[in-house]
N, C-alpha and C positions, 0 to 999 in steps of 0.2 A: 404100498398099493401099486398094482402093474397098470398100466394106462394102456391102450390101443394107438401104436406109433402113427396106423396107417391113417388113422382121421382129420381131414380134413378142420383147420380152424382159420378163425377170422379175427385178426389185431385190428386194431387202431389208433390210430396216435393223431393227437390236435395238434401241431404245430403254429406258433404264432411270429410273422413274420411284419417288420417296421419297414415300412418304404418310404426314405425320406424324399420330401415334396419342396424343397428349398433351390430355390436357382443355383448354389454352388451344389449341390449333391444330384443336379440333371446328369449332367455326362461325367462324374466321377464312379470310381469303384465301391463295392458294399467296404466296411472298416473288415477285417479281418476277423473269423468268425471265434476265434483264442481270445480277440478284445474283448466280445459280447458276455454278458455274463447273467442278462436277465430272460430267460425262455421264458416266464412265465407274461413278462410284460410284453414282449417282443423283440425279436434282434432282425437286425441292427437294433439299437439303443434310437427313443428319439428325439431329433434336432428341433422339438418344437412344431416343426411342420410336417407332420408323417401319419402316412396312412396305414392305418393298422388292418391286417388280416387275418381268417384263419384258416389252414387247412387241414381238414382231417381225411389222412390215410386208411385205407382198410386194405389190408393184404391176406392173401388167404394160403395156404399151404401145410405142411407136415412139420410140428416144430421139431428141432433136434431132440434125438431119444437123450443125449447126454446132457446138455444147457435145459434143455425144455423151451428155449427161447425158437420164435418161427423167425424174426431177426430181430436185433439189435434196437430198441428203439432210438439209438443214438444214430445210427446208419440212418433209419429215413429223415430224423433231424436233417442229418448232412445233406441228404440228394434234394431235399426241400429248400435248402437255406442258400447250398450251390446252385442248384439249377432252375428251383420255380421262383426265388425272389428277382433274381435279373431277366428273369420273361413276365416278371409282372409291372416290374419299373417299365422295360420296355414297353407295355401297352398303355402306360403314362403318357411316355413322351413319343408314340411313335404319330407322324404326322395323317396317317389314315387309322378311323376307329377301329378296332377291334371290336365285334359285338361280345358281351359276359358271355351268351351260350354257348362260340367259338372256342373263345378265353379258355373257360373250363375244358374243354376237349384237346386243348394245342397241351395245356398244364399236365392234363392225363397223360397224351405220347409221352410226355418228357421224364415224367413219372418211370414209364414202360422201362423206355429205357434207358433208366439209371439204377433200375433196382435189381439187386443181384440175383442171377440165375436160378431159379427154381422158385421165386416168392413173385405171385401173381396177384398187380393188381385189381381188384372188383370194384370196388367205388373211391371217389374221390368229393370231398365237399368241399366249396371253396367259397367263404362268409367274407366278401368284400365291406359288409357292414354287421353291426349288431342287430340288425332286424330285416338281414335281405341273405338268402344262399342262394348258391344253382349247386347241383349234384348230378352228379355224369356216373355211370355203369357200365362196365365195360362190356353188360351182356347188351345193353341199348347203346349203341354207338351212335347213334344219328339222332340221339335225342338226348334231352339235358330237362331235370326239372327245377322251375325257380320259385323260390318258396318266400313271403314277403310278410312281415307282421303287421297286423292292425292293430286298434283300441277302440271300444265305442263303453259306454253308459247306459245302462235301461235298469229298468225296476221289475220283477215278474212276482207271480206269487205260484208256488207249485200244489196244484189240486184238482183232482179228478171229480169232477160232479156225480158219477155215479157211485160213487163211495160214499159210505154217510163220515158225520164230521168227525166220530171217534175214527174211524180208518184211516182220515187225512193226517190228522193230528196224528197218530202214530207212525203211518208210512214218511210224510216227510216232516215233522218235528215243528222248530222255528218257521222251518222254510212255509209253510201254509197257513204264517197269520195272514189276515181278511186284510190289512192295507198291505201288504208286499213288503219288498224289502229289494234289494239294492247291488250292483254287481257296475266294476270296472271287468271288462270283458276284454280278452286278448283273441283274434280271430290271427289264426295262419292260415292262408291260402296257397296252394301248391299248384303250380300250372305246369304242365309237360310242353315242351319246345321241341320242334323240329330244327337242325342246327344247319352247318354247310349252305353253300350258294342256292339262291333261290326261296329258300327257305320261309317264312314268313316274318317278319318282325315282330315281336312283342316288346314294347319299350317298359320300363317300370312305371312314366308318366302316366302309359294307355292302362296296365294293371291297375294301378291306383285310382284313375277314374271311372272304371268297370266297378271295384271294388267298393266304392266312395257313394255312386250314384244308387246301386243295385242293392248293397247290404247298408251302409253305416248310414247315409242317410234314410232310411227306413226304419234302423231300429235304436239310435243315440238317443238319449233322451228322450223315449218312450218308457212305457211300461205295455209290458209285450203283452199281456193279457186282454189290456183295454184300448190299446192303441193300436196295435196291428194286427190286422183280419188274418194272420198264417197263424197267432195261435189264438183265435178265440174258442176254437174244439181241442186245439191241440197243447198239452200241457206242456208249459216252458223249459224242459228239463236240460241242460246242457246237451246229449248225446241228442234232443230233438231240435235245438238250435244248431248243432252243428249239421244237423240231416237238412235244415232248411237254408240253412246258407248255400250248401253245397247244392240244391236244386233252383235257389233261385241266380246261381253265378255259373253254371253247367252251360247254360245256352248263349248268353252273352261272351264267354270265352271261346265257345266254339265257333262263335260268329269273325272271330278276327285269325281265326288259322290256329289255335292253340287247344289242348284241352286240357280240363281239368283234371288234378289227377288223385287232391283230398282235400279235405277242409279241416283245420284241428281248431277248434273252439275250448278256451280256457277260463271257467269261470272263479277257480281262486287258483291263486300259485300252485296247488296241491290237488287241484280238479281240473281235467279235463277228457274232452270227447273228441276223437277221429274220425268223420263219415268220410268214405267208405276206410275199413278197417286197414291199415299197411300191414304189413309183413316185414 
C-alpha cells in the first residue's frame, strides 16, 4: 500500500519521570540513565521519597518515507529524561515558587529546543499528580489549561414524563426503575489560564473551593431528581449533568481571571460526557 509522504501526523509519547525528594538527592546528580531500567514505573528509580510525573509529548511532522517512524520514541525518552527532569527538580528546590502554568511553558521551550530539526512541537501535557495536569499548545502560548478530578455520590433515576411508561422502560432499561439507582461520579474540570507576569493566579486550593462549594456540595449525596431543582424538568442523563456542571461553574470561574474551558463528567469507568465538545 503507497501512503502519502507529504502528510502531516501527530505522535505521542507518555514519559514517566521519578524525582527523588530525599535530602541527599537535593543537590546530587540524576543516577545515570544506562542504570535506569524501569520506564514504565519511572526513572530515575525510586528512593522511597520521590515524586512521580508524567509527560506526554506530541510532535507533529512528515514521518520518514523509509522507517515510517516521525522520530525515535527513544530520542524524546532522552530530551525528556536529560533535560525536563533536572528543570523539574529545580522548581523543587529553587528558593522562589515557580507557578505550574509557568512550569509547563519554561518545560515546552526546553522541549523546542532539544528536539531535532524538522519534528515540531504542538502540545505538551505535564501530570504532576494522578488527578491534576496543565497542557500548554504551542498554537496558545500565553495560556496553559489545568485540568483537576473530582468525586461526588448521588442517586438519579432517568425518565422523561412525556413518554408513557412502556417508552421509558425501553428507552432507558434498568436505568428508569421508580426508586433510582446509584452512581460514584467522576467530574474533570478544565480551566484555561492566562500565564507570564501579571497574569492572574489560579491556585488549585481556590479551584477546589470554587469546585467543592458550586457543584459537589449541591449534588453528593443527593438524588438529583428529588433533591435538586437543575433537574426536576430536566432528565439526569450524564451528557445533561455534564451541560449543568459546566453552567453552574462558567461564572464563578470567570469571576477570579480564568475561564472555563470543559467539563468531562464520568458516570461509569466506560461512560462518559464532555460539555462543551473538545476536538
Amino acid at each position: 500500500m503507497k501512503l502519502p509522504l507529504s502528510t502531516l501526523i501527530a505522535l505521542r509519547r507518555t514519559v514517566r519521570i521519578g524525582i527523588p525528594m530525599s535530602n541527599a538527592s537535593i543537590t546530587g546528580e540524576f543516577p545515570p540513565l544506562e542504570l535506569s531500567r524501569n520506564g514504565f514505573a519511572g526513572i530515575p528509580p525510586s528512593d522511597g521519597f520521590t515524586a512521580h510525573h508524567e509527560v506526554t509529548v506530541e510532535c507533529t511532522g512528515v514521518p520518514s518515507p523509509r522507517t515510517g517512524y516521525l522520530i525515535g520514541i527513544q530520542e524524546i525518552d532522552a530530551v525528556v529524561r536529560t533535560h525536563l527532569a533536572p528543570l523539574l527538580k529545580s522548581f523543587f528546590h529553587a528558593e522562589k515558587r515557580t507557578e505550574p502554568r509557568d512550569a509547563v511553558i519554561q518545560m515546552g521551550d526546553v522541549l523546542e529546543l532539544h528536539l531535532p530539526a524538522g519534528i515540531r512541537l504542538s502540545t505538551l501535557r505535564w501530570s504532576p499528580g494522578p488527578f491534576i495536569n496543565l497542557l500548554w499548545n504551542t498554537s496558545m502560548r500565553e495560556q496553559a489549561i489545568v485540568t483537576e478530578h473530582f468525586e461526588f455520590s448521588a442517586a438519579h433515576r432517568l425518565h422523561c414524563p412525556e413518554l408513557s411508561a412502556e417508552e421509558n422502560r425501553r428507552t432507558f432499561g434498568k436505568c428508569n426503575h421508580p426508586s433510582g439507582h446509584g452512581h460514584n461520579y467522576r467530574l474533570a474540570v478544565a480551566v484555561r489560564v492566562r500565564t507570564g507576569p501579571g497574569a492572574p493566579i489560579l491556585s488549585t486550593g481556590a479551584l477546589e473551593g470554587i469546585v467543592s462549594r458550586t457543584v459537589l456540595d449541591r449534588f453528593d449525596h443527593r438524588h438529583l431528581n428529588v433533591d435538586c431543582p437543575e433537574f426536576v424538568t430536566l432528565n439526569p442523563s450524564v451528557e445533561n449533568i455534564a451541560r449543568v456542571c459546566h453552567g453552574l461553574l462558567e461564572h464563578e470561574i470567570a469571576a477570579v481571571g480564568a475561564a472555563l474551558d470543559h467539563v468531562t463528567v464520568w458516570e461509569t469507568e466506560k461512560t462518559s460526557a464532555t460539555y462543551p465538545a473538545t476536538t
